[in-house]
C-alpha positions as CSV (number, residue, x, y, z in Angstrom):
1,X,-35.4,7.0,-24.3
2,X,-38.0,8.8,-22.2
3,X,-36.8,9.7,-19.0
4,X,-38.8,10.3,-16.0
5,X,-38.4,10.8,-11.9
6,X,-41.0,11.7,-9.1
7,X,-40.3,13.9,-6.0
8,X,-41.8,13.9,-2.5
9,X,-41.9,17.0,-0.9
10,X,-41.9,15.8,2.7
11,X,-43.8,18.2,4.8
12,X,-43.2,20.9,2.3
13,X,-46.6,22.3,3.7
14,X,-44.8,22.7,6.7
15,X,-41.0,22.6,6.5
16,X,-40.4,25.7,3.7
17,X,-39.6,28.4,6.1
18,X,-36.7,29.5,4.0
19,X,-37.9,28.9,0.5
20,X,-36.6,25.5,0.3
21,X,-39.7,25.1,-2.8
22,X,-36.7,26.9,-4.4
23,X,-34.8,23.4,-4.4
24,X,-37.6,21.5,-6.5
25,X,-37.6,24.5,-9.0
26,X,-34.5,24.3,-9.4
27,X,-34.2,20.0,-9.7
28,X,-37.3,20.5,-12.2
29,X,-35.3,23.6,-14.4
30,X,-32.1,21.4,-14.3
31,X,-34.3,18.0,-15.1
32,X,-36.1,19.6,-18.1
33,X,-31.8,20.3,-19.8
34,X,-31.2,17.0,-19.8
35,X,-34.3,15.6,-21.3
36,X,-36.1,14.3,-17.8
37,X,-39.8,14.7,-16.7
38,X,-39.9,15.4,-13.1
39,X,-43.1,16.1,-11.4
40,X,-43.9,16.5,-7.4
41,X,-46.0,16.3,-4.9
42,X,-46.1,16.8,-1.0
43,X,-46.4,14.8,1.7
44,X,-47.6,15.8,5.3
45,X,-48.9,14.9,8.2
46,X,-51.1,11.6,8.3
47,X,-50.2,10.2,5.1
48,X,-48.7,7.0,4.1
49,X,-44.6,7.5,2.5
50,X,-44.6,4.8,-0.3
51,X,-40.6,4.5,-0.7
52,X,-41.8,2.2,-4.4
53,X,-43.2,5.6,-5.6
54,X,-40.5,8.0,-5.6
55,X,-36.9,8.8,-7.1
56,X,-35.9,11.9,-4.7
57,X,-37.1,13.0,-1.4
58,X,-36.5,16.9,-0.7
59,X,-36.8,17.8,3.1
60,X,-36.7,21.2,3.7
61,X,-36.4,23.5,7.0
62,X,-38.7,24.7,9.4
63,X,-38.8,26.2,13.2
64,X,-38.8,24.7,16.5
65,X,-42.9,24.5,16.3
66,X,-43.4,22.7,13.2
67,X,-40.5,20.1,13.8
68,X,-42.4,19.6,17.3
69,X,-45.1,18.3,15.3
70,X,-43.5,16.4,12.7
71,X,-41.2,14.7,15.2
72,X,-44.1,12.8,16.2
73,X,-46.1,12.5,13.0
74,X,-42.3,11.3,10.8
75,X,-42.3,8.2,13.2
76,X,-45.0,6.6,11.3
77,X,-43.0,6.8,8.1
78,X,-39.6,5.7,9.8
79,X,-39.2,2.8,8.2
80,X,-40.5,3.6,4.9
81,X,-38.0,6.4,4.7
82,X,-34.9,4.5,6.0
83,X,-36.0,1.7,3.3
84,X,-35.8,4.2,0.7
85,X,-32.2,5.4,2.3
86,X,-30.7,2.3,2.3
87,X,-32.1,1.3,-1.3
88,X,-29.7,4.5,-2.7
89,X,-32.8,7.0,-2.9
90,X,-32.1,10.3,-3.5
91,X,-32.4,12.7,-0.5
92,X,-31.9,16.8,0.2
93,X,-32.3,17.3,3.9
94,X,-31.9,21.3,4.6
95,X,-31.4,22.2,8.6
96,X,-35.1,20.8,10.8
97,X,-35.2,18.0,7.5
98,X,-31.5,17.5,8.3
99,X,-31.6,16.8,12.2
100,X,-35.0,14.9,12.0
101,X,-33.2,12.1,9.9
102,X,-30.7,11.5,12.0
103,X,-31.9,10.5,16.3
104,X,-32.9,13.7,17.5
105,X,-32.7,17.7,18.2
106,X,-32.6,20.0,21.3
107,X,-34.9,22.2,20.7
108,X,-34.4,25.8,22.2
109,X,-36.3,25.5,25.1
110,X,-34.6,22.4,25.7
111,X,-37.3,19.5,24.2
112,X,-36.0,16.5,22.8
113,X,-37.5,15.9,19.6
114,X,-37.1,12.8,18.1
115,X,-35.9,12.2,14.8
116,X,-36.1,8.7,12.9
117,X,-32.6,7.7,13.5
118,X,-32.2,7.0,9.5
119,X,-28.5,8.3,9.8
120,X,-26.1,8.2,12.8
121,X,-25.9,11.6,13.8
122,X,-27.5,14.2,16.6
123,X,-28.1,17.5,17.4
124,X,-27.8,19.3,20.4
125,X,-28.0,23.0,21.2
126,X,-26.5,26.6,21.6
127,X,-27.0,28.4,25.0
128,X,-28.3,31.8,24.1
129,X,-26.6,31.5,20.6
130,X,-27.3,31.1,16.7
131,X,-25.0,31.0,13.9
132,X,-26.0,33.3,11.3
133,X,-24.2,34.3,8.0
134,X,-22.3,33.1,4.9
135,X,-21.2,29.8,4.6
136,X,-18.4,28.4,2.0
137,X,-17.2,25.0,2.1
138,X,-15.1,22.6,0.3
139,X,-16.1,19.1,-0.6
140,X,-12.8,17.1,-0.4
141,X,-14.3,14.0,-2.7
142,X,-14.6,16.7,-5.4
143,X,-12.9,19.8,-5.0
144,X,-15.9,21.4,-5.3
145,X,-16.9,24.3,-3.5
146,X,-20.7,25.3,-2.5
147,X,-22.2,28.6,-1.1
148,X,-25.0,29.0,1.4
149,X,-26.3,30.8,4.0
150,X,-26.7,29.8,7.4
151,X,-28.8,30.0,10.4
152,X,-29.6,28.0,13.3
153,X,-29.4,27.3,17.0
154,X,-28.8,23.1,16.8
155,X,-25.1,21.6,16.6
156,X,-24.8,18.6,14.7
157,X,-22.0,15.6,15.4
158,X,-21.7,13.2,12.5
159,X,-22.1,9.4,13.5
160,X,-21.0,6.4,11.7
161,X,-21.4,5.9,7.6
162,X,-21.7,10.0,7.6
163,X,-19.1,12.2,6.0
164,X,-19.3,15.6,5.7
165,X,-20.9,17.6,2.5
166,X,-17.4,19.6,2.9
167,X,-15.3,21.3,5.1
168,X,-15.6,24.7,6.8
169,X,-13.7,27.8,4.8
170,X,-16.2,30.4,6.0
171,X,-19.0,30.3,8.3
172,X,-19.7,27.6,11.3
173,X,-21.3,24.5,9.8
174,X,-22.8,21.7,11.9
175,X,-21.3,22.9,14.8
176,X,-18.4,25.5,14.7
177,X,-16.2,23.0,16.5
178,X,-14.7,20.7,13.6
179,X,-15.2,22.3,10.4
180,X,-17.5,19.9,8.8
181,X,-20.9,21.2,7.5
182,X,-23.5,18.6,6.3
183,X,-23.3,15.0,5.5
184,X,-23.2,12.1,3.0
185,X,-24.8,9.2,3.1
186,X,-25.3,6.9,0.5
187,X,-27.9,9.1,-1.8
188,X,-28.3,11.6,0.6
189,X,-27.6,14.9,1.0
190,X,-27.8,16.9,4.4
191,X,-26.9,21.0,4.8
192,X,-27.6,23.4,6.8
193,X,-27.4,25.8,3.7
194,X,-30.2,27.7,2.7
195,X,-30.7,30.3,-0.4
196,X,-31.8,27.3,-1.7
197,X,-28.9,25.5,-1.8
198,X,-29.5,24.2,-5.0
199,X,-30.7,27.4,-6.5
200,X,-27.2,28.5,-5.0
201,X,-25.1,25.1,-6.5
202,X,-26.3,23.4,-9.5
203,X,-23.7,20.7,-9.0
204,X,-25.5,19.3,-6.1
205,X,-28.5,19.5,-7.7
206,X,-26.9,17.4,-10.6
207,X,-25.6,15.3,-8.4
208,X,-29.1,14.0,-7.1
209,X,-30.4,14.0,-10.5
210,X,-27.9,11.5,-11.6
211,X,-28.2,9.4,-9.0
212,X,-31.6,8.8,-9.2
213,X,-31.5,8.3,-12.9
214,X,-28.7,5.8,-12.1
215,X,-30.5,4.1,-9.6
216,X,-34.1,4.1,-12.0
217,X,-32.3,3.2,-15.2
218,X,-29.6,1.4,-14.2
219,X,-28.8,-0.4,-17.7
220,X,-29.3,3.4,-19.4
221,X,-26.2,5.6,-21.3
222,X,-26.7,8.5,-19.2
223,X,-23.5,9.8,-20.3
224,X,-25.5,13.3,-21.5
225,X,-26.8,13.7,-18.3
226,X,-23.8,13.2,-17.1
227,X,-21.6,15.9,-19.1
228,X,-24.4,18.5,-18.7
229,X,-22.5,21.9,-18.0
230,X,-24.1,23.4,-15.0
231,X,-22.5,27.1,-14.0
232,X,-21.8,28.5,-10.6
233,X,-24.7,30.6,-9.5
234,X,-23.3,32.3,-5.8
């Protein structure tokens, strides 16, 4: 059987201030090994998100300027996105894709920017502070552990339905306060990791994979995409 999936690159004109392109290379290398087609294409500002017409949605990072500007521009797709969540779509969020899913951000000169309230968290800010540096975490579902790098100013609190992507070894994660870094919900995956994180931790990126073909062929043996051997890469 021929498999395919299609990924939106939301904003990924905009939000790929830290190579998060990387993550879509990385979905297409690891979709080619177990026999899937997976093409992309981005979506910005001013057009239409048709949640019928995609399998995964990567949402990568940018700075305070662009996430100004997509704050406003994302409401228009709000719904359309938080149909696609709730349906099981597939989602990587990386740190300004991250905190503009969930109700909104602090910007560093204080600005609210809203986010679309998708998931149940919120991010709030350092004074005069960034976390900056390696990050190791644990996820305790798993035992898996992932690698990344981090950097950013916003602190996130998980809300209801979230739970973290894994808990805190090294490094700060969403807020340096309760050793969680990321979230789960559903299909989706939220980090503040970048390197990309999935160029850093193939497992993730099988993870998505999986899902989607699970939730796309649901009556499928995807038992060889399952057992695909994916190696640590950190």
């Amino acid at each position: 059987m021929a498999y395919s999936l299609k990924v939106c690159h939301l904003y990924g004109d905009l939000m790929n201030t830290y190579g998060d392109l990387g993550n879509i290379l990385v979905l297409k290398y690891l979709a080619n090994k177990m026999g899937v087609e997976l093409t992309s294409e981005v979506i910005s500002l001013d057009q239409k998100f048709d949640p019928d017409k995609y399998d995964i949605v990567v949402f990568g990072g940018g700075q305070d300027f662009e996430q100004s500007i997509i704050s406003k521009d994302i409401q228009s797709k709000k719904q359309a996105l938080t149909d696609f969540i709730e349906d099981n779509g597939s989602v990587v969020a990386i740190c300004g894709g991250y905190q503009l899913l969930g109700h909104y951000y602090i910007g560093a000169n204080g600005e609210k920017l809203m986010g679309i309230g998708a998931l149940d968290h919120y991010t709030d800010k350092q004074k005069d502070h960034r976390f900056i540096g390696n990050v190791v975490i644990e996820n305790e579902e798993t035992g898996e552990k992932y690698h990344g790098f981090e950097n950013h100013q916003g602190i996130t609190f998980l809300g209801k339905g979230e739970r973290p992507l894994g808990k805190v070894l090294e490094g700060h994660g969403n807020n340096g306060q309760d050793k969680t870094e990321g979230a789960i919900y559903k299909n989706v995956y939220c980090t503040y990791f970048h390197g990309p994180i999935l160029a850093r931790n193939n497992d993730i990126a099988k993870h998505v994979l999986v899902n989607a073909l699970k939730r796309k062929y649901p009556d499928a043996d995807l038992e060889p995409q399952e057992e695909l051997k994916v190696g640590a890469t950190f």
